[in-house]
PDB file as gemmi writes it, atoms N, CA and C in Angstrom:
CRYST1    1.000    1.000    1.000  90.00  90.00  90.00 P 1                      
ATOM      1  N   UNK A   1      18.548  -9.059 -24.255  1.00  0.00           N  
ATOM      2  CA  UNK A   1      18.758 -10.088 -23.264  1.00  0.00           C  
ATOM      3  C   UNK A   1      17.997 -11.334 -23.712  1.00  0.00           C  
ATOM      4  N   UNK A   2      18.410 -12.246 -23.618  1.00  0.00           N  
ATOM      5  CA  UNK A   2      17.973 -13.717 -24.327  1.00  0.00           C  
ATOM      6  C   UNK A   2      17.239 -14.269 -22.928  1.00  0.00           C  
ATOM      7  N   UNK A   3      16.913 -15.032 -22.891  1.00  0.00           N  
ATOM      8  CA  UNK A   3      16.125 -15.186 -21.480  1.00  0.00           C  
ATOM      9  C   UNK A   3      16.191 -16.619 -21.509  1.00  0.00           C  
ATOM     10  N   UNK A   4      15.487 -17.324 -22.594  1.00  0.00           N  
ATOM     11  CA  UNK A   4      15.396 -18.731 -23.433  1.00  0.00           C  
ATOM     12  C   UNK A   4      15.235 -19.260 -24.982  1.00  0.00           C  
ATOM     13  N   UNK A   5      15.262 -20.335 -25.427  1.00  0.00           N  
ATOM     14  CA  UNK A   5      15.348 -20.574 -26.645  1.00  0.00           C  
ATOM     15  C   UNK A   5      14.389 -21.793 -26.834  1.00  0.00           C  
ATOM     16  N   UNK A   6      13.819 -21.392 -28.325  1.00  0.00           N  
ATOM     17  CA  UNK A   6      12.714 -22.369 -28.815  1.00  0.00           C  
ATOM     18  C   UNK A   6      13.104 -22.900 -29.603  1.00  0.00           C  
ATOM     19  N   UNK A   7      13.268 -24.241 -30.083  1.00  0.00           N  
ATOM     20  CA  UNK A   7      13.390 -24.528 -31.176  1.00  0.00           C  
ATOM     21  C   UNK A   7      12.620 -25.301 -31.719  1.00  0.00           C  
ATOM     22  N   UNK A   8      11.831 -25.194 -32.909  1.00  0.00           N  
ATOM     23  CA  UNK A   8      11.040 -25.939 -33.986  1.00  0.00           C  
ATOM     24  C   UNK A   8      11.486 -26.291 -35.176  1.00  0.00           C  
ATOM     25  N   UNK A   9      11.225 -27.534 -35.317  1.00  0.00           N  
ATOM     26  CA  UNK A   9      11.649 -28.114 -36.831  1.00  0.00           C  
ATOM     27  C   UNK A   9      10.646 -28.781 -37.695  1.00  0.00           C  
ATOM     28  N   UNK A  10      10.901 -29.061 -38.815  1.00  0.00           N  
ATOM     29  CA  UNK A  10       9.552 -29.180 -39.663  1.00  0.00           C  
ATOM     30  C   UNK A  10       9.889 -29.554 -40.901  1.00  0.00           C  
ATOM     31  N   UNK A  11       9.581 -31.186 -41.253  1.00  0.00           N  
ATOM     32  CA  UNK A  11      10.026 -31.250 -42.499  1.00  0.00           C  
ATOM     33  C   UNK A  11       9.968 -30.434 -43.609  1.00  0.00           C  
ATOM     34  N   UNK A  12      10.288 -30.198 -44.608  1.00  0.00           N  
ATOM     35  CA  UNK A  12      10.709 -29.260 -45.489  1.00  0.00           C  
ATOM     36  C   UNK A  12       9.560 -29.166 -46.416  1.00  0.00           C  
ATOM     37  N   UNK A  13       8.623 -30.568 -47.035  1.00  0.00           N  
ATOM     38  CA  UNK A  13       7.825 -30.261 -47.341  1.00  0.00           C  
ATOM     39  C   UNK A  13       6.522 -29.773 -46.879  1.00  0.00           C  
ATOM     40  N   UNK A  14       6.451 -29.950 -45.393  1.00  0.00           N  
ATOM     41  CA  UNK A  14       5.052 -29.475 -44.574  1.00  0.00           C  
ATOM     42  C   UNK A  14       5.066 -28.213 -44.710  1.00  0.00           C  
ATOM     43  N   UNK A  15       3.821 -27.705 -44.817  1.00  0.00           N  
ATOM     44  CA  UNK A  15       3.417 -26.351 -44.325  1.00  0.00           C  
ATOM     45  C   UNK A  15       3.564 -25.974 -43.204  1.00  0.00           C  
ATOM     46  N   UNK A  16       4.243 -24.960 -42.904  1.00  0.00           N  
ATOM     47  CA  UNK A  16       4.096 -24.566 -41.699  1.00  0.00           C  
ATOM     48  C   UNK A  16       3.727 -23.574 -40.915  1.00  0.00           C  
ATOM     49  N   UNK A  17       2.466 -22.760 -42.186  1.00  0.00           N  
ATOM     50  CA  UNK A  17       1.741 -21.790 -41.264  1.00  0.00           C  
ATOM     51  C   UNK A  17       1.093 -22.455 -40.350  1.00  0.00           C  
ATOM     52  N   UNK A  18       1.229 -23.575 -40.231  1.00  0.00           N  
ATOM     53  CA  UNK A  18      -0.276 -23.861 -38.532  1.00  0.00           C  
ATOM     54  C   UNK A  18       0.398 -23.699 -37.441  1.00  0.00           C  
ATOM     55  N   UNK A  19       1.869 -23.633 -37.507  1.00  0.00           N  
ATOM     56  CA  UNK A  19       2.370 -23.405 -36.106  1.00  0.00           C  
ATOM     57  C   UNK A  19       2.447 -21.888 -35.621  1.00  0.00           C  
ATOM     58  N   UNK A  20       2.364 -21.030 -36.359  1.00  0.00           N  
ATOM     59  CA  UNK A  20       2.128 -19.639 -36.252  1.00  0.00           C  
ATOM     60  C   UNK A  20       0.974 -19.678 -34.916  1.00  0.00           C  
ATOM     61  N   UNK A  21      -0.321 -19.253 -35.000  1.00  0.00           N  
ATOM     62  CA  UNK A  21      -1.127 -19.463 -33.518  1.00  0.00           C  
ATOM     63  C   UNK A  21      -0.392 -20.009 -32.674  1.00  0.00           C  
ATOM     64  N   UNK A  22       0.212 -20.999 -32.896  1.00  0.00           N  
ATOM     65  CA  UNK A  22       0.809 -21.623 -31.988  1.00  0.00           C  
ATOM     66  C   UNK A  22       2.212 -21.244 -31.049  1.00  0.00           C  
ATOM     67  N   UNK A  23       2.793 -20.498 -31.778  1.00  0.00           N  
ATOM     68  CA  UNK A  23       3.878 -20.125 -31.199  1.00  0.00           C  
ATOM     69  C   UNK A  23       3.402 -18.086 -30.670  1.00  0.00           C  
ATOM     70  N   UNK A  24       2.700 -17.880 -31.376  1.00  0.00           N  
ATOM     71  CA  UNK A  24       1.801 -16.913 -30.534  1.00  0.00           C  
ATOM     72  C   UNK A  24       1.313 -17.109 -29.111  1.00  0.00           C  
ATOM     73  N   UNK A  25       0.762 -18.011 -29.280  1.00  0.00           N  
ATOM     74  CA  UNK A  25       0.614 -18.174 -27.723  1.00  0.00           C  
ATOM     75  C   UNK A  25       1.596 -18.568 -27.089  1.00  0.00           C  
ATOM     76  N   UNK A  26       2.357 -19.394 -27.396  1.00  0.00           N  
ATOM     77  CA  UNK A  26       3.591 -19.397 -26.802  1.00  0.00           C  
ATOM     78  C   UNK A  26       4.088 -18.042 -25.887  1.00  0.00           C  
ATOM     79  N   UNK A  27       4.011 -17.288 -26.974  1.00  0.00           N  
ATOM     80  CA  UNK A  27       5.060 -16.154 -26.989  1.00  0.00           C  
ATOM     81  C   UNK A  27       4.206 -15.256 -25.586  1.00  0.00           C  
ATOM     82  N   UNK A  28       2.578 -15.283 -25.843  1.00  0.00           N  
ATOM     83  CA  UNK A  28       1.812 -14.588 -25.169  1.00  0.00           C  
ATOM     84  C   UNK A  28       2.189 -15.322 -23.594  1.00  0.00           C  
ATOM     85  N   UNK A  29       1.818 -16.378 -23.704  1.00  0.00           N  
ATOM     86  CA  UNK A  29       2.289 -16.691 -21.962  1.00  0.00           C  
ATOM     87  C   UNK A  29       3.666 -16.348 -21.453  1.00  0.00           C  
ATOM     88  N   UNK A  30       4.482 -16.779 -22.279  1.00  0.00           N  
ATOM     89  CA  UNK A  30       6.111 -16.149 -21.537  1.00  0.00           C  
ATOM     90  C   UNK A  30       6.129 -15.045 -21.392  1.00  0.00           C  
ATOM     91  N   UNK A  31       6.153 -14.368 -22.146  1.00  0.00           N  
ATOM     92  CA  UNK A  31       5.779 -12.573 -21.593  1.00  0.00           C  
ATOM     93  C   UNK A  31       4.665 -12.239 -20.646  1.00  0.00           C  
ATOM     94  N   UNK A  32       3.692 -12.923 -19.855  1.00  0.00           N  
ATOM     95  CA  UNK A  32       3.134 -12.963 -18.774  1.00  0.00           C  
ATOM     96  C   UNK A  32       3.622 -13.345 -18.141  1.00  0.00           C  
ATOM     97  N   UNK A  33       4.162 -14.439 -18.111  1.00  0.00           N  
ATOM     98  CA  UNK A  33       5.229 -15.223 -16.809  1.00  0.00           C  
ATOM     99  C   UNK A  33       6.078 -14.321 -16.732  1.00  0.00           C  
ATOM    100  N   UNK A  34       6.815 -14.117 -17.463  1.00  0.00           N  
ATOM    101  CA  UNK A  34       8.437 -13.176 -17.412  1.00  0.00           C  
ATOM    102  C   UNK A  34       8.239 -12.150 -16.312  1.00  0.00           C  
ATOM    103  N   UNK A  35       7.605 -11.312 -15.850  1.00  0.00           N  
ATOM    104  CA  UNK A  35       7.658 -10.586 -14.557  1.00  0.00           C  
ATOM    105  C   UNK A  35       7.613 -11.006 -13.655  1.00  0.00           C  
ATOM    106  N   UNK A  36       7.052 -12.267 -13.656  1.00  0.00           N  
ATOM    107  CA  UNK A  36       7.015 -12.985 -12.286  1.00  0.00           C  
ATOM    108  C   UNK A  36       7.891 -13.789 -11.459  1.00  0.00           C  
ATOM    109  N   UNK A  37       9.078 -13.442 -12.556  1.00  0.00           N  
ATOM    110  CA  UNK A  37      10.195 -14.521 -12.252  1.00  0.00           C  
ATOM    111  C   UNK A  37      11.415 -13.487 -12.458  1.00  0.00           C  
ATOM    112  N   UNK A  38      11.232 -12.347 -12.945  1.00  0.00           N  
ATOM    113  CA  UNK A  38      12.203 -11.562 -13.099  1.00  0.00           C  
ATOM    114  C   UNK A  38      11.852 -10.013 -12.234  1.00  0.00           C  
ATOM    115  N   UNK A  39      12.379  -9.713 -10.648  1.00  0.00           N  
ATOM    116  CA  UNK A  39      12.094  -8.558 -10.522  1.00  0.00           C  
ATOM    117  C   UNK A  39      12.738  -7.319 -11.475  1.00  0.00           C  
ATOM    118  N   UNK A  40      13.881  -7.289 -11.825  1.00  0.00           N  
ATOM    119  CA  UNK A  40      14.131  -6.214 -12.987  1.00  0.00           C  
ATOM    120  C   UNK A  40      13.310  -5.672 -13.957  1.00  0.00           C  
ATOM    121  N   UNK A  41      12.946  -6.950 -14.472  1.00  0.00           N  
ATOM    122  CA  UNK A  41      12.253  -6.932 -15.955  1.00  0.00           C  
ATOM    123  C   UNK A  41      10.627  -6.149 -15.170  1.00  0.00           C  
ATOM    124  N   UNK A  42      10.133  -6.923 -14.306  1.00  0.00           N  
ATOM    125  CA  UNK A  42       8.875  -6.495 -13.825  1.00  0.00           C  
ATOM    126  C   UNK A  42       8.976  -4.455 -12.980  1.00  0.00           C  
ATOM    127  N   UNK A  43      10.158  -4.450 -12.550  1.00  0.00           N  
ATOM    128  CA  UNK A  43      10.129  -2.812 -12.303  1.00  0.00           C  
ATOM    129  C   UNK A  43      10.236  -2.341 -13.697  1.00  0.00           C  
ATOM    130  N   UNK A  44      11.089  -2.634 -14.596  1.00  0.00           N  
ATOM    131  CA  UNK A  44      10.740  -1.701 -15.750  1.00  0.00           C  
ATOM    132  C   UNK A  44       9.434  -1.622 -16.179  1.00  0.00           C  
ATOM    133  N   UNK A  45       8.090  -2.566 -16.634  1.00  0.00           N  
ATOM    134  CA  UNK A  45       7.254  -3.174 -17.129  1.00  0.00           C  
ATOM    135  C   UNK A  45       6.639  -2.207 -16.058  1.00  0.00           C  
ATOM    136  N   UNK A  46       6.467  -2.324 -14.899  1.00  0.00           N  
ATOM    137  CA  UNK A  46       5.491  -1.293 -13.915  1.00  0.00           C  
ATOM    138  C   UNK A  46       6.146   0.435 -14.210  1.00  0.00           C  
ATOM    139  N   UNK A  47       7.435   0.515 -14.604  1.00  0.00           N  
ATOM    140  CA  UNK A  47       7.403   1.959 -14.830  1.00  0.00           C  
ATOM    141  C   UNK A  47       6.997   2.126 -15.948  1.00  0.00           C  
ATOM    142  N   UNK A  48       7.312   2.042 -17.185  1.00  0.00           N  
ATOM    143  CA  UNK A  48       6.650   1.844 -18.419  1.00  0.00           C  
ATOM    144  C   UNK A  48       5.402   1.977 -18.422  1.00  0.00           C  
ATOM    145  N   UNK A  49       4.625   1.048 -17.209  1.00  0.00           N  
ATOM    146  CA  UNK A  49       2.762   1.821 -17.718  1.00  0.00           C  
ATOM    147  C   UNK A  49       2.963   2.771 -16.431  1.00  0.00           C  
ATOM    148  N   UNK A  50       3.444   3.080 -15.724  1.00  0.00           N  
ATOM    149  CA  UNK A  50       3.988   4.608 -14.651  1.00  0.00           C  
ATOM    150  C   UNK A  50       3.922   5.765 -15.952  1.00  0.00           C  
ATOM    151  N   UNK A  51       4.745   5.819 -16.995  1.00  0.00           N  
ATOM    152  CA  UNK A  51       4.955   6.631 -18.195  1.00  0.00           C  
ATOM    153  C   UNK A  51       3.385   6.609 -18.499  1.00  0.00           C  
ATOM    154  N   UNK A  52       2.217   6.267 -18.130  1.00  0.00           N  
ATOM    155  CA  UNK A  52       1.593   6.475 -19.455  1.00  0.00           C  
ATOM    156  C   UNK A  52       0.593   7.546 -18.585  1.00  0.00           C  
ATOM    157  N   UNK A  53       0.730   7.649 -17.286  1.00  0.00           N  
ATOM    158  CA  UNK A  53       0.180   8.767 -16.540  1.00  0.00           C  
ATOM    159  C   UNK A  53       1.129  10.091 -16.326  1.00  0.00           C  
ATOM    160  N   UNK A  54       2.144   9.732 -16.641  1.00  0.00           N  
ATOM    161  CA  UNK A  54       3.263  11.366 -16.680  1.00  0.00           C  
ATOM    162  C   UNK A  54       4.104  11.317 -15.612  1.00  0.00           C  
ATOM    163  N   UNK A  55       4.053  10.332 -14.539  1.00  0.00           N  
ATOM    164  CA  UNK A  55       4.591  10.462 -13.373  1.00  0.00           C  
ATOM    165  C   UNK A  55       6.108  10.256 -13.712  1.00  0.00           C  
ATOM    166  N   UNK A  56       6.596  11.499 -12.268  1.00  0.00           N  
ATOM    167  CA  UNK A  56       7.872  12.275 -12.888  1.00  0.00           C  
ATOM    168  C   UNK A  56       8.630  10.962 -12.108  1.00  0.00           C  
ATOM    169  N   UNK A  57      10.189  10.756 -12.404  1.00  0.00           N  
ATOM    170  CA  UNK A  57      10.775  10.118 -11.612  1.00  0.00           C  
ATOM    171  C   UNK A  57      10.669   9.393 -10.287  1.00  0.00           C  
ATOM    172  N   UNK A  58      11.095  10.864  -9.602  1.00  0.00           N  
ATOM    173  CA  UNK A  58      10.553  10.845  -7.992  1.00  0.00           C  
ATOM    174  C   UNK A  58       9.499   9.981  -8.032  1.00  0.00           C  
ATOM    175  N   UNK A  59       7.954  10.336  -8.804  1.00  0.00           N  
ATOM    176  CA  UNK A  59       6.330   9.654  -8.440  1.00  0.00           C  
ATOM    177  C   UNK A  59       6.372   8.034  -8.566  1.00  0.00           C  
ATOM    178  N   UNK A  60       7.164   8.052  -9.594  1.00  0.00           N  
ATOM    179  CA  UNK A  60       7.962   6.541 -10.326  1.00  0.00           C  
ATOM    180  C   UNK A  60       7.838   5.569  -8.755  1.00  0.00           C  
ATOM    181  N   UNK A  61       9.558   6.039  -8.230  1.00  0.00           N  
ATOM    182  CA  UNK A  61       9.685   5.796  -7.568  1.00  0.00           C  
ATOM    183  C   UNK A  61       9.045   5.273  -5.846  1.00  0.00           C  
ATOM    184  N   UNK A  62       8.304   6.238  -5.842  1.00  0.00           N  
ATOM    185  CA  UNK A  62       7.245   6.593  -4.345  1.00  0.00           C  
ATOM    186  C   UNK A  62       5.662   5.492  -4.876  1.00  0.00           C  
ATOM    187  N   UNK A  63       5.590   5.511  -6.078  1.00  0.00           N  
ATOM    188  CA  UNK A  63       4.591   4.746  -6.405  1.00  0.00           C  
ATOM    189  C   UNK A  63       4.825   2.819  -6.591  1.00  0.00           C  
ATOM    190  N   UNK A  64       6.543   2.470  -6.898  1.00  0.00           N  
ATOM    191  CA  UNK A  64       6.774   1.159  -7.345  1.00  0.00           C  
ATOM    192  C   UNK A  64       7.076   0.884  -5.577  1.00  0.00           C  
ATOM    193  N   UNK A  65       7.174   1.399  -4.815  1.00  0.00           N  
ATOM    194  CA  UNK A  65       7.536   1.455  -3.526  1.00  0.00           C  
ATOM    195  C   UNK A  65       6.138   0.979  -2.584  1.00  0.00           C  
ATOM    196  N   UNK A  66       5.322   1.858  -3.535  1.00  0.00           N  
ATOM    197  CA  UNK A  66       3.521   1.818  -2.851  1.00  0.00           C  
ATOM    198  C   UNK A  66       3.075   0.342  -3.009  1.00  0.00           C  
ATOM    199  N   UNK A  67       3.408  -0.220  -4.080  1.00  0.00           N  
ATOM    200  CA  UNK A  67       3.125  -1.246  -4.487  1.00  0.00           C  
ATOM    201  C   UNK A  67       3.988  -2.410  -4.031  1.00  0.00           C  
ATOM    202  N   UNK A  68       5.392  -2.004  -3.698  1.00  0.00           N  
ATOM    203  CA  UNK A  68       5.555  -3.225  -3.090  1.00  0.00           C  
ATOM    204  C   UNK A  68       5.298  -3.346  -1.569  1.00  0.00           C  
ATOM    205  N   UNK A  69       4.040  -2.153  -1.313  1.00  0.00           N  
ATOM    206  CA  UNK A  69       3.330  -2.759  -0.022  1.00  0.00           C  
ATOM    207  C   UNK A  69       4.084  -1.986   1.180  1.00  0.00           C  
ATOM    208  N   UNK A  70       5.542  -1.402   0.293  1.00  0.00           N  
ATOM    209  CA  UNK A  70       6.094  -0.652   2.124  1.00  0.00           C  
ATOM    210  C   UNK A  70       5.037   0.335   2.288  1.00  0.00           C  
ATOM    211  N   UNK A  71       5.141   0.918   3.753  1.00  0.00           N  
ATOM    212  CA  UNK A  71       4.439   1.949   4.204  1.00  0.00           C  
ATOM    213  C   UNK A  71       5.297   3.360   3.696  1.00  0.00           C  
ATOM    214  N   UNK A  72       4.781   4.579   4.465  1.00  0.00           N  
ATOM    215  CA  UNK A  72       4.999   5.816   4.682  1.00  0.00           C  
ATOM    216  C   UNK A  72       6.421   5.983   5.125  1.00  0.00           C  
ATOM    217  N   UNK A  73       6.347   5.705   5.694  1.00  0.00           N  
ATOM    218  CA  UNK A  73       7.940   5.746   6.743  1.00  0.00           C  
ATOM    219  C   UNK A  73       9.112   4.754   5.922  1.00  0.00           C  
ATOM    220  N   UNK A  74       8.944   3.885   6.101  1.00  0.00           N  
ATOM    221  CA  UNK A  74       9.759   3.035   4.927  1.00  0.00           C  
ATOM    222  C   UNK A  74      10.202   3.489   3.374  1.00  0.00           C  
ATOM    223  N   UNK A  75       8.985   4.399   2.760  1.00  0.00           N  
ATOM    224  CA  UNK A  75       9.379   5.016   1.933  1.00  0.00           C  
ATOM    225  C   UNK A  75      10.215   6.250   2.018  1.00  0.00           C  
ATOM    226  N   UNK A  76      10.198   6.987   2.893  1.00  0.00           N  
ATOM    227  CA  UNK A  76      10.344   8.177   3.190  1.00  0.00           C  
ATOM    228  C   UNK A  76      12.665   7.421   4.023  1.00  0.00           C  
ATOM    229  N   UNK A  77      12.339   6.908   4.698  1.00  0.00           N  
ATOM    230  CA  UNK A  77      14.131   6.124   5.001  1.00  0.00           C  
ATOM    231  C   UNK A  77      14.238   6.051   3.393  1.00  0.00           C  
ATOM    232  N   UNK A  78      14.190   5.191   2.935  1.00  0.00           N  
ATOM    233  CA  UNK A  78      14.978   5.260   1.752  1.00  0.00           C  
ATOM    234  C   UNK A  78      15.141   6.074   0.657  1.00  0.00           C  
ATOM    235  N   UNK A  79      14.233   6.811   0.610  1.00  0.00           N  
ATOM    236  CA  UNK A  79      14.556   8.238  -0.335  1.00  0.00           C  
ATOM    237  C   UNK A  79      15.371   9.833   0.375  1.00  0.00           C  
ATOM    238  N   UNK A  80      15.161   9.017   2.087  1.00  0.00           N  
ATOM    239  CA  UNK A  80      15.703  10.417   2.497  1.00  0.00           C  
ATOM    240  C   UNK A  80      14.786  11.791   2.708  1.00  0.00           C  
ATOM    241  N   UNK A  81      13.569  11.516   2.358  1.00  0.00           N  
ATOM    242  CA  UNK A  81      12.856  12.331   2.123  1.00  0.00           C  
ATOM    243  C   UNK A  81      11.170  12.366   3.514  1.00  0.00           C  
ATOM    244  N   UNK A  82      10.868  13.210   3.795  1.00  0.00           N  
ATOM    245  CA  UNK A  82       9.903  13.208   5.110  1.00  0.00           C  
ATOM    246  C   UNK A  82       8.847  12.485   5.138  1.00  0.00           C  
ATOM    247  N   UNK A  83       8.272  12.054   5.814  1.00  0.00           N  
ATOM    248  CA  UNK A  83       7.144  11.269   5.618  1.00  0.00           C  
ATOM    249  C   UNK A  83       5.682  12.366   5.033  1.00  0.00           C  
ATOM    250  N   UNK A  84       5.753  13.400   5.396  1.00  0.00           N  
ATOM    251  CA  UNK A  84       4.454  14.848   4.955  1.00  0.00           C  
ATOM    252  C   UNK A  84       4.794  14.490   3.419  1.00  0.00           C  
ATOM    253  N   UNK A  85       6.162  14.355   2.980  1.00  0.00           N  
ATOM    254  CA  UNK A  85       6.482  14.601   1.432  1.00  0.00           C  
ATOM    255  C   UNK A  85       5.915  13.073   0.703  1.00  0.00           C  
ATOM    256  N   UNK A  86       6.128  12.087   1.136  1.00  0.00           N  
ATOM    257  CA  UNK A  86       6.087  11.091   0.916  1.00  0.00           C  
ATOM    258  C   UNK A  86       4.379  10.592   0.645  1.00  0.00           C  
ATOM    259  N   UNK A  87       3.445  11.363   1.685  1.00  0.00           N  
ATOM    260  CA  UNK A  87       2.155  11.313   1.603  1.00  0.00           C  
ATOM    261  C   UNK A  87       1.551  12.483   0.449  1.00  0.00           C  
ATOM    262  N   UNK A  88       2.216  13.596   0.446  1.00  0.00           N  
ATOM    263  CA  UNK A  88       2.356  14.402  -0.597  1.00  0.00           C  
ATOM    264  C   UNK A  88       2.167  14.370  -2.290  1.00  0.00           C  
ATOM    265  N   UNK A  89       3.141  12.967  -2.265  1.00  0.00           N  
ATOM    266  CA  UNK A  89       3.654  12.456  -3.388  1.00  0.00           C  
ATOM    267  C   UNK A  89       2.360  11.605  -3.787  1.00  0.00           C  
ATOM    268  N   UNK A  90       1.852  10.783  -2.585  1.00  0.00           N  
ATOM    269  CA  UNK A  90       1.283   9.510  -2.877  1.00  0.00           C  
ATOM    270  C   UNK A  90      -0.214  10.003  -3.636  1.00  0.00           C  
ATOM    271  N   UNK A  91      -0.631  11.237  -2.793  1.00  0.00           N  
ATOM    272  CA  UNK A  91      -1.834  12.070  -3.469  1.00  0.00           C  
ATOM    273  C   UNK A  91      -1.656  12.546  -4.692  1.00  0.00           C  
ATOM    274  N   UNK A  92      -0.672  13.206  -5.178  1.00  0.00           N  
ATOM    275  CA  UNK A  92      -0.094  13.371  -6.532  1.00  0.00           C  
ATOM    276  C   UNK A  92      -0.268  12.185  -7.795  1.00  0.00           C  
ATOM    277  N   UNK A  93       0.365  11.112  -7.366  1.00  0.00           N  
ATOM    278  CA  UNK A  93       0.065  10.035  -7.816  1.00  0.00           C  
ATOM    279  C   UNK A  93      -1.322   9.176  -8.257  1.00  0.00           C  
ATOM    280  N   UNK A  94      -2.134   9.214  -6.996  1.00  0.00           N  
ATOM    281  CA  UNK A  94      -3.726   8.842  -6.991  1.00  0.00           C  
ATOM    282  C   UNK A  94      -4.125  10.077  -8.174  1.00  0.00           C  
ATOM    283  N   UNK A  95      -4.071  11.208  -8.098  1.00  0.00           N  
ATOM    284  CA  UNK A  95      -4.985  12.301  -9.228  1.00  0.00           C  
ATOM    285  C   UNK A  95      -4.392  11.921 -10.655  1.00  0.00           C  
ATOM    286  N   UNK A  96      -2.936  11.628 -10.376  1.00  0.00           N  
ATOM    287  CA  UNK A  96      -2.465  11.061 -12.132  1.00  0.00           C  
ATOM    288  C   UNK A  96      -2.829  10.020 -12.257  1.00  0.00           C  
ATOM    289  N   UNK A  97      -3.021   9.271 -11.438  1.00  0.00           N  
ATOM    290  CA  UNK A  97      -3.970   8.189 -11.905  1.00  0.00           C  
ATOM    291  C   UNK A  97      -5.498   7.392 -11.957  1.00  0.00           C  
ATOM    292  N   UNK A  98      -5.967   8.370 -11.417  1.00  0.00           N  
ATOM    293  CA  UNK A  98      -7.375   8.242 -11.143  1.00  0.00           C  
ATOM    294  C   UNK A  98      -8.018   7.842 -10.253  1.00  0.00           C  
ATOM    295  N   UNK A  99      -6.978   7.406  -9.319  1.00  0.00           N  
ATOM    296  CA  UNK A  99      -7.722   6.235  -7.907  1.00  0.00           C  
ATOM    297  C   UNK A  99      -7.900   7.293  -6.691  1.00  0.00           C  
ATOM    298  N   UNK A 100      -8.521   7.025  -5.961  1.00  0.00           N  
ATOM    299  CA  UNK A 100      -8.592   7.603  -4.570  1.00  0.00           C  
ATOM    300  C   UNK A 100      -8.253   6.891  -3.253  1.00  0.00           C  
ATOM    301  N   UNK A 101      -7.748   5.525  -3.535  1.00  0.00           N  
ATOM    302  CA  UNK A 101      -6.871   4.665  -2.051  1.00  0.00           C  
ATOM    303  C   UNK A 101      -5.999   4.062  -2.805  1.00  0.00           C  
ATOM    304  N   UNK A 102      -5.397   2.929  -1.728  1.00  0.00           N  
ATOM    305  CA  UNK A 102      -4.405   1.677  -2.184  1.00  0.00           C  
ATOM    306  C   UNK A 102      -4.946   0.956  -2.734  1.00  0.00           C  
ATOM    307  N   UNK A 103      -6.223   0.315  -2.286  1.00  0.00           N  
ATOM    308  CA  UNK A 103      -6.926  -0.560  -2.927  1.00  0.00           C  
ATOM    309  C   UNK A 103      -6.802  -0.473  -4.305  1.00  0.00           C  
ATOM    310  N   UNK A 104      -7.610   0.422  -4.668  1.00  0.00           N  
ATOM    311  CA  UNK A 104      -7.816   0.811  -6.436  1.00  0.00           C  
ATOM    312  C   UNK A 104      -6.579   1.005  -6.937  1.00  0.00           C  
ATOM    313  N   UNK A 105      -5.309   1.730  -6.442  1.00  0.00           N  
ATOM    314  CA  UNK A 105      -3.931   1.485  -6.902  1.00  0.00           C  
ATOM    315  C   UNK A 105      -3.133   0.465  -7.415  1.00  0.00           C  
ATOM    316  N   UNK A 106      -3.805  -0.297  -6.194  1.00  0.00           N  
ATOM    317  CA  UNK A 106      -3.153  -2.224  -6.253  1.00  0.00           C  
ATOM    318  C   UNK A 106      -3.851  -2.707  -7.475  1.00  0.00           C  
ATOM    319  N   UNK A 107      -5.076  -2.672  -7.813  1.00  0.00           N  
ATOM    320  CA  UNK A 107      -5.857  -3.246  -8.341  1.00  0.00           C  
ATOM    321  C   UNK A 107      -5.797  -2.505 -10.151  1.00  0.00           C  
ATOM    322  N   UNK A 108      -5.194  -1.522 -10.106  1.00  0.00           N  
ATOM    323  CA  UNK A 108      -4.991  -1.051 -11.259  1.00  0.00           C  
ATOM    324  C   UNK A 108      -3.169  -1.178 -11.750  1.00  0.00           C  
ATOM    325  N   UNK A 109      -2.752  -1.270 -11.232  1.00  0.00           N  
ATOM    326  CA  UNK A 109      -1.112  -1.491 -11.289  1.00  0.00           C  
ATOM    327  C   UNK A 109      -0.478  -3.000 -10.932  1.00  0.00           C  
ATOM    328  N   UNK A 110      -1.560  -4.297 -10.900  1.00  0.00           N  
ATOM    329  CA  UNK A 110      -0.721  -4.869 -10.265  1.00  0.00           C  
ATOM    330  C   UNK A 110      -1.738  -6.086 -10.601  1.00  0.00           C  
TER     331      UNK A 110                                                      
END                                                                             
């Protein structure tokens, strides 16, 4: 997916390793911005570090949900699934990841 385009030019005899750093950082801020402007791109990017604790689908899910701040019940309507299961899940989640509230969840995922 192309997102945007850079273009640099440079007479032929200049050197042009000095723009290297330069387009590094470039590169480093747009890929920080880019989630912030793209919810797609930013749910993959939050499941992706989801993968690096093991969390199965389902946890995926119940956890990108945690984070966007719905509650218990809200999670539990849209998966179809009980609110006991849903709190179930969320404890599951905290031990794969090391936290013991929302706070530290938010603050590590976000």
């Amino acid at each position: 997916m192309i997102i945007g385009y850079l273009g640099l030019s440079f007479h032929y005899l200049h050197e042009v390793t000095f723009a290297i750093p330069l387009i590094e950082h470039l590169a480093k801020n747009i890929e920080e911005k880019l989630p912030q402007k793209d919810p797609i791109l930013q749910k993959e990017l939050t499941y992706s570090h989801f993968d690096q604790y093991e969390l199965t689908n389902r946890e995926k899910e119940i956890a990108y949900g945690w984070l966007e701040n719905k509650n218990v019940p809200e999670i539990a309507g849209i998966y179809g699934i009980s609110q006991s299961t849903v709190r179930t899940f969320i404890k599951k989640i905290y031990a794969k990841t090391s936290v013991n509230h929302k706070g530290a969840f938010l603050r590590k995922f976000t």
